[in-house]
N, C-alpha and C positions, 0 to 999 in steps of 0.2 A: 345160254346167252346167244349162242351162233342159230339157233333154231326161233328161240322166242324174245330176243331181246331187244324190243321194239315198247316206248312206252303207246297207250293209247292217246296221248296228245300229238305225236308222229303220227301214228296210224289216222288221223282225221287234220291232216296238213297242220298243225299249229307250229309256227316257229313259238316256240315258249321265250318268253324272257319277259323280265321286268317292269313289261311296259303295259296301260290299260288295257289294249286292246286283246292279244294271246292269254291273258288274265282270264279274259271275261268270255273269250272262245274257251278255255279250260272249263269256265262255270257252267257253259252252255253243257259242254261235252261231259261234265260231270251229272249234270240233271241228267239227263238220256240215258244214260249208263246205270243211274240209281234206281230205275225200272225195273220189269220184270219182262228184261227183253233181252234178247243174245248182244255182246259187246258188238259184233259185227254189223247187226241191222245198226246200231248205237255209234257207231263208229261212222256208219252210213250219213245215218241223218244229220250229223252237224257238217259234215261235207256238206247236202245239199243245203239247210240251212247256211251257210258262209258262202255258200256257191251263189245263192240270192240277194245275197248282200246283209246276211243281218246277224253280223260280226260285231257289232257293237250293242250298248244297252238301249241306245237310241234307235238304232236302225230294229235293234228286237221290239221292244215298247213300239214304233210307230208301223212297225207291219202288221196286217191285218190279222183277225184270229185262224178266218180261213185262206191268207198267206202261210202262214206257219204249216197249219195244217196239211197243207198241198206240199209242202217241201218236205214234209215227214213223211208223206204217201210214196213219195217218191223214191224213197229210201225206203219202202214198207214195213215201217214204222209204224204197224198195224196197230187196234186195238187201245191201244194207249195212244192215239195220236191226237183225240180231243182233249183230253185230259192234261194232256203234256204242253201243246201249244197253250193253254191257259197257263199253267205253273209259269212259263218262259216269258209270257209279258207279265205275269207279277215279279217273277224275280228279277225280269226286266227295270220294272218301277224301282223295286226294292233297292237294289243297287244304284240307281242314281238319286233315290231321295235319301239312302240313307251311308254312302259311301261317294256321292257326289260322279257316279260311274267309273270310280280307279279304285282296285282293289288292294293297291299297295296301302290306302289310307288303313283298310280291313289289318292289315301287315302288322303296320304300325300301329294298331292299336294294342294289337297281341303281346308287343313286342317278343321276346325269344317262346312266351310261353304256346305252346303246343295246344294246350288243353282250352285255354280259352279260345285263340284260333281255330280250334276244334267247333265248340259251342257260338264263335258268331258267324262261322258257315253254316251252321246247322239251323240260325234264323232264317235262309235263303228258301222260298218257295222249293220245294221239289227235290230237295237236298237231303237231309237229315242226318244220322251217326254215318251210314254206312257212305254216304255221298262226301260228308266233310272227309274220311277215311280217302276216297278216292283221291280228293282234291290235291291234299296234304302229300300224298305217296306219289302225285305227278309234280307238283309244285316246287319240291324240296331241292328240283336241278338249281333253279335261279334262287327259291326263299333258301339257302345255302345254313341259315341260320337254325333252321326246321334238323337238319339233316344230323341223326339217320334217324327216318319217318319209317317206321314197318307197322303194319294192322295184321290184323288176325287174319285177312286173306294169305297174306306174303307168308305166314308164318305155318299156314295150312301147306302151303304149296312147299315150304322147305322139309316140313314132317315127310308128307311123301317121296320125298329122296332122302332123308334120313339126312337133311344139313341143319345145322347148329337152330338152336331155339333162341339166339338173343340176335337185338341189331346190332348189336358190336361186331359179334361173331362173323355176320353176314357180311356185311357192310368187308372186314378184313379178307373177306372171299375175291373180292372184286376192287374194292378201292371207294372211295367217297364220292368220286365222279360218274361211275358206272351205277351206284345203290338202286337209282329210277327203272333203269332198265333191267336193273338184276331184280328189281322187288316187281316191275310188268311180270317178265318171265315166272316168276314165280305163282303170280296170281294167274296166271294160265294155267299152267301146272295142277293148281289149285281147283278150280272147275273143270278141267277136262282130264279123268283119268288116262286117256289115250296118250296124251302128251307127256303125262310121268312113265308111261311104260314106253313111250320112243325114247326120252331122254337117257332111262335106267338101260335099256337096249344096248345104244349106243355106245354109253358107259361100258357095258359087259364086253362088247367088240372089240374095245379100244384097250381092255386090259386082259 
């Protein structure tokens, strides 16, 4: 936690909370991330994105293809950055034609169930299993209702320190208000073997 426990909606300025607009900066932040790009260029772009102003589904839908584009570049957000500024004003549309641009209504539809919250993030342009995974595992601080959210990333990154295999387990590690940044840290862990061999390091020093 003291090394990696930072969730990626921090790490790209979101104050999170229950309101349309940090919602729909998470969606953004979640499409980016569900690429096949380092979290950190990922983390980059919706800075610059938000930085230009297109923090909301409006301000995404009405900037141009190649606005988008340019704010991805900037963040070199290579490679994928035509591709991606297109997903952004469809899932731009998407959200406001089909959620009225508040993703709390998306909430309430779900109501407590996970699984279809799951499956109507995974309508969202540029999202899918592994994107609605992300959403869910950042969203769970304020949807409190979700909680405790782990996916198979969190759960790879506990195998490699040899911690418990269930969310209950985990979740008792830390508390019910930490689980976000205890399941970040772990999805770190999780793609970067260097970070389980500092953590386990550390560990050894300290005992």
């Amino acid at each position: 936690m003291k090394r990696y426990g930072r969730t990626y909606a921090e790490e790209a300025g979101i104050r999170l909370s229950d309101r349309p607009k940090p919602l729909y900066q998470l969606l953004v932040l979640t499409t980016l991330l569900s690429t096949r790009i380092s979290a950190t260029i990922a983390v980059a772009a919706a800075r610059q994105l938000f930085a230009a102003g297109y923090d909301s589904p409006e301000a995404m839908r009405d900037a141009s293809w190649q606005d988008r584009v340019d704010a991805l570049g900037r963040a070199h957000y290579k490679r994928y950055d035509e591709r991606t500024s297109t997903m952004l004003g469809h899932s731009a549309e998407f959200c406001l034609e089909h959620w009225g641009g508040d993703l709390r209504r998306l909430h309430r539809e779900a109501g407590r169930d996970a699984r279809l919250l799951r499956r109507l993030l995974d309508e969202f342009p540029g999202i899918g299993p592994t994107g609605a995974d992300i959403y869910l595992r950042e969203v769970q601080a304020v949807w409190t209702d979700l909680a405790p959210f782990v996916d198979r990333k969190v759960f790879a990154g506990a195998k490699r320190l040899d911690l418990p295999a269930s969310a209950e387990e985990l979740t008792g590690l830390v508390g019910p208000d930490e689980l976000p940044r205890f399941a970040s840290a772990l999805v770190r862990v999780s793609i970067d073997r260097k970070a389980a061999d500092e953590v386990r390091a550390e560990v050894t020093a300290r005992t």
